[in-house]
C-alpha positions as CSV (number, residue, x, y, z in Angstrom):
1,X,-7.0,-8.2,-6.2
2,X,-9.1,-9.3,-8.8
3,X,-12.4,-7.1,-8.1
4,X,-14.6,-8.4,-11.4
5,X,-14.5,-11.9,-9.8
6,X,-15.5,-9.8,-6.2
7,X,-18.1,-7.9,-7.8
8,X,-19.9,-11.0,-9.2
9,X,-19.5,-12.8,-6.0
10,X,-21.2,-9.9,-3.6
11,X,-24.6,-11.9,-2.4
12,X,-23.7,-15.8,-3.5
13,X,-22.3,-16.2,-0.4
14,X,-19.2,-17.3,-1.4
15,X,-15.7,-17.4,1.0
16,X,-12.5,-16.4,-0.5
17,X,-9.3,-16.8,1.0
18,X,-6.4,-14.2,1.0
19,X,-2.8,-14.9,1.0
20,X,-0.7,-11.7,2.7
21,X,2.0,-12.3,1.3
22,X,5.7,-10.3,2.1
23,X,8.5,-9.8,-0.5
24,X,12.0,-8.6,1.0
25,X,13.4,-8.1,-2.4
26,X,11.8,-6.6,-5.8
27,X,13.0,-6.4,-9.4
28,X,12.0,-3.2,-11.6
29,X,12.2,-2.8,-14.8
30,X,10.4,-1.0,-18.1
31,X,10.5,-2.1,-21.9
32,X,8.5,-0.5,-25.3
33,X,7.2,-0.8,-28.0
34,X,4.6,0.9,-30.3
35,X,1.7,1.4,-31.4
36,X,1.6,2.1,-35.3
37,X,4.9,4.1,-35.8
38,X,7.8,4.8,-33.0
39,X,6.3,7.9,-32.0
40,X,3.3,6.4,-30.4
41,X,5.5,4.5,-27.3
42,X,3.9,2.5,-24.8
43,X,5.9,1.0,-21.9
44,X,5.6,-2.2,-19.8
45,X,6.7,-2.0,-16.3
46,X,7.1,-5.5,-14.5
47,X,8.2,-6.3,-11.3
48,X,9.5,-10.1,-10.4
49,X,10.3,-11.4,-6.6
50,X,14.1,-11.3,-6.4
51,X,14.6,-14.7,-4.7
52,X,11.9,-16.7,-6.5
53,X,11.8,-14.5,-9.9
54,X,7.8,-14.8,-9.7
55,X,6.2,-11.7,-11.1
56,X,4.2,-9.6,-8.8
57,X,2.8,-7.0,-10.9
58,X,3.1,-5.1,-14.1
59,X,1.6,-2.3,-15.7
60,X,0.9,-0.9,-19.4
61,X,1.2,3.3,-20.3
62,X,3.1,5.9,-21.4
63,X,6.8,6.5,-19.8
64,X,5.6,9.1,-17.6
65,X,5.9,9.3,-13.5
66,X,2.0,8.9,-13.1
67,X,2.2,6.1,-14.8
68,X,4.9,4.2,-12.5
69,X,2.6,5.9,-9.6
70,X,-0.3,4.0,-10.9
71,X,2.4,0.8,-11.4
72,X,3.4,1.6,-7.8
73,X,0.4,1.4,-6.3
74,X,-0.1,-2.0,-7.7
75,X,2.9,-3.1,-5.2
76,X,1.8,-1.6,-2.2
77,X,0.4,-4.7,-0.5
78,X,3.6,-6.4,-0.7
79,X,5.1,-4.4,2.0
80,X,8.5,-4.4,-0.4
81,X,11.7,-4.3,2.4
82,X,14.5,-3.6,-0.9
83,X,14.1,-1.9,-4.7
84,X,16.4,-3.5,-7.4
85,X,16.1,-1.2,-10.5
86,X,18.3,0.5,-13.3
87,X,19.0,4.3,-13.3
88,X,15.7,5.6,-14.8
89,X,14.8,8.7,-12.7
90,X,11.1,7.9,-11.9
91,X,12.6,4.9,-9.5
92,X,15.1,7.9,-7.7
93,X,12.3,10.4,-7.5
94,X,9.2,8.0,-6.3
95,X,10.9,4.9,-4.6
96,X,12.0,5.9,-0.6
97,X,16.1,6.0,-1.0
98,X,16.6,3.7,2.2
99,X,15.0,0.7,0.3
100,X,16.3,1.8,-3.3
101,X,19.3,-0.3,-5.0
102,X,20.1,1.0,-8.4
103,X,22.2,-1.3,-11.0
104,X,22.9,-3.9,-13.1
105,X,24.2,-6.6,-10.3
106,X,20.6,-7.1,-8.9
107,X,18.5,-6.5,-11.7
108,X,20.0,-9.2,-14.0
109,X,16.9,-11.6,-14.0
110,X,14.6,-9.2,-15.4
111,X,16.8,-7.8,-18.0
């Protein structure tokens, strides 16, 4: 949701129109680089539709769980029914197990 463009819309009387939109199948996946020497990480988390290979969401930070928390979050209106992620153990301890496929065979678009 893009709230800057709400925010300058509140009083022009202007309509928007919202898509819900449901994905059955989600690709996960981080990558780094740095910021002035190796020390200083920062990671990219991105997350593509399985089927169409659209991305959804992504997020910048430090490779830390309340990061992918605030990454999460992002995906929570997408009402995700399946995971597809590597073996990094922020996706084992935050993603429900049920809806959580770890390896390589599904993730192999967004690697």
């Amino acid at each position: 949701m893009n709230t800057k463009l709400l925010n300058e819309s509140v009083g022009k009387n202007q309509s928007f129109v919202v898509d819900i939109v449901r994905i059955e199948e989600v690709e996960l996946d981080e990558m780094w680089s740095f910021v002035k020497k190796k020390s200083n990480q920062r990671w990219l988390w991105h997350a593509i539709d399985h089927n169409t290979h659209k991305v959804l969401a992504y997020h910048f930070g430090k490779r830390k769980d309340c990061v992918f928390r605030a990454f999460q979050k992002k995906l929570s209106c997408f009402d995700i029914d399946f995971y597809f992620t590597d073996d990094w153990g922020a996706y084992e301890r935050h993603l429900p197990e049920q809806k959580h496929l770890i390896g390589k065979r599904y993730t192999q678009a967004i690697e």
